[in-house]
Residue, then its C-alpha position, 0 to 999 in steps of 0.5 A: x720603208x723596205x722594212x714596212x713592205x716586208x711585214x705586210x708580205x709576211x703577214x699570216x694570213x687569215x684562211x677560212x674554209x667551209x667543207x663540205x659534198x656541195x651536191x650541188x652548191x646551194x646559195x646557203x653555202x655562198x651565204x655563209x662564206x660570204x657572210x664570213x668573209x665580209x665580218x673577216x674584211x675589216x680586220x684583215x685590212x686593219x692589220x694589213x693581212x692577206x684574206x682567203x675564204x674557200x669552199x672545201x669540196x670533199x672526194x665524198x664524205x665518210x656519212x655519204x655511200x656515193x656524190x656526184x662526180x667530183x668534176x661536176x661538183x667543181x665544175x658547179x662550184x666554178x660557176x657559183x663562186x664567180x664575181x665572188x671574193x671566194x674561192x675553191x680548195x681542191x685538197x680534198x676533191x681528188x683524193x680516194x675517198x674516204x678522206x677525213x677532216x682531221x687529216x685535211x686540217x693537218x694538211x692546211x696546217x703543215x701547208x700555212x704554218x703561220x696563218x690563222x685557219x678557220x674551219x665553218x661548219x653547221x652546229x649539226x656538225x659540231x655537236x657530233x664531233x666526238x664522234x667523227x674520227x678524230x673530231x675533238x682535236x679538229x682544234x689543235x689545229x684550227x679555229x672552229x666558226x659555227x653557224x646554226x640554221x635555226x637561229x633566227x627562229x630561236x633567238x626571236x621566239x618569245x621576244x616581241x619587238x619592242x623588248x629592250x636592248x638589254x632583253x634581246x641581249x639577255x635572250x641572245x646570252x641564254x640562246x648562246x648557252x643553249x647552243x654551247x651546251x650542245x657541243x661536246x664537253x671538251x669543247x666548250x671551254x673553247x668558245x669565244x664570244x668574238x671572232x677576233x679571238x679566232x685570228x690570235x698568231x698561232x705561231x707566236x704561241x709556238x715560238x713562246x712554247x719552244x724558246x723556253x728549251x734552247x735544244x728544241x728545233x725551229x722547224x715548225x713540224x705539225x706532227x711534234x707534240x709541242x705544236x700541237x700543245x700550242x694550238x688550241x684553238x678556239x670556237x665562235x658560234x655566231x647567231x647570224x639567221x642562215x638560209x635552212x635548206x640543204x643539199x639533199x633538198x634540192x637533190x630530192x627536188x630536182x628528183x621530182x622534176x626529172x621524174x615528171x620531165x620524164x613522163x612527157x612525150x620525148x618531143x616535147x621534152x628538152x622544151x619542158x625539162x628547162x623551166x623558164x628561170x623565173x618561174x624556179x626562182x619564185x617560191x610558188x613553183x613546184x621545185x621551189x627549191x630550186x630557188x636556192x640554185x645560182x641560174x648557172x649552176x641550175x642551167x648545167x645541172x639541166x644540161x648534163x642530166x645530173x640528178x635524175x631520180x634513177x641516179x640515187x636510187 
């Protein structure tokens, strides 16, 4: 019985993470962790593993010259993810920027040397990996899930809904080819057409690369050759449809409502500036956009002035 209690406390755990500005946090991004931690769920529970899905808020990234305050986009991020099963990192957030993916991975992995780590990111990303710093051995580290915001459209085009199950599954092989190719060449011998292949113990790997030299230590160090070596990890495209708005969207939106707010008499402004919630919500409002916003993160971003347009100007 004792033995039964101590290997579900010292299960690795599964943690997934999904970086990124979130400038503001959009409904895309509770979409795409969401739809990682409910296909994570039943396997986590079938062998009895601890599941963590986060958001990863960088300081700012590298592409970016400015983000908003990293207070404002925690405090947002706070208001997205509540009566979610997801949760928020803030490894990267307070660090002086510029702060770097390859150094963030490393971090988590000298943290939680023995769980699974999986990093999401967009395909848009992931094909231009060879050129972010150290981008190619983001695997030595992690497991990569990739998400691509065309999907829907490409795997449909063409296939009507009457076509086989063996035709859609044709369609989807060669849309999926398609999409491997798009990564960088030393990555595409690491994709995988399952997620379970992302959960494999890395530090089984590790025990099995150190056992053969009896001189070597146990300690698990994530700056030792040999650890590196055994952590290859693997990459999953998945061809779920995915909501293709972005952050910057929204920015340029809520630009547009700020610049027309502002041209109305100062009286009548603090009525005018917070649209009624439905009329943002529905997609025939001007900065339908907005939509895409959690009510509370929209209502704060209101509140606290945040995306005028004299801001990234």
């Amino acid at each position: 019985m004792s033995d039964n209690s101590q290997e579900k406390i010292t299960a690795p755990a599964i943690r997934a993470y999904l970086g990124g500005s979130f400038d503001p946090v959009h409904n895309g991004h509770l979409e795409v962790a969401l739809h990682v931690y409910q296909d994570l769920l039943p396997i986590a529970k079938q062998q009895n593993r601890p599941l963590h899905v986060s958001l990863l808020p960088n300081a700012r990234s590298p592409f970016k010259t400015q983000s908003t305050d990293p207070a404002h986009r925690l405090a947002m991020l706070t208001l997205a993810v509540q009566e979610t099963p997801i949760q928020i990192n803030e490894l990267e957030l307070w660090q002086a920027p510029p702060v770097y993916t390859i150094d963030s991975v490393r971090a988590l992995r000298q943290q939680y040397p023995n769980d699974c780590l999986i990093f999401i990111m967009g395909m848009d990303s992931a094909h231009s990996l060879d050129k972010w710093k150290d981008g190619l051995r983001l695997i030595d580290y992690v497991n990569l899930w990739i998400f691509n915001r065309e999907s829907s459209d490409n795997i449909n085009n063409g296939i009507s809904d009457s076509a086989t199950f063996f035709e859609k599954n044709i369609a989807t092989s060669q849309y999926l080819a398609t999409l491997q190719s798009q990564l960088p060449l030393p990555l595409q011998s690491h994709v995988t057409d399952s997620p379970i292949e992302l959960l494999t113990p890395i530090a089984r790997c590790l025990v099995d690369s150190t056992e053969a030299d009896s001189s070597k230590t146990n300690s698990l160090d994530v700056n030792s050759t040999d650890l590196k070596s055994a952590m290859k990890g693997r990459i999953y495209i998945d061809t779920q449809p995915i909501t293709a708005v972005s952050s910057t969207q929204i920015r340029e939106q809520l630009q547009i409502l700020a610049t027309e707010t502002n041209k109305i008499p100062v009286t009548d402004r603090q009525i005018a500036s917070i649209a009624p919630i439905n009329d943002i919500m529905s997609n025939t409002h001007p900065n339908s956009s907005a939509k895409w916003l959690n009510p509370a993160v929209y209502h704060y971003i209101i509140a606290h002035q945040l995306y005028s347009a004299a801001q990234f100007r």
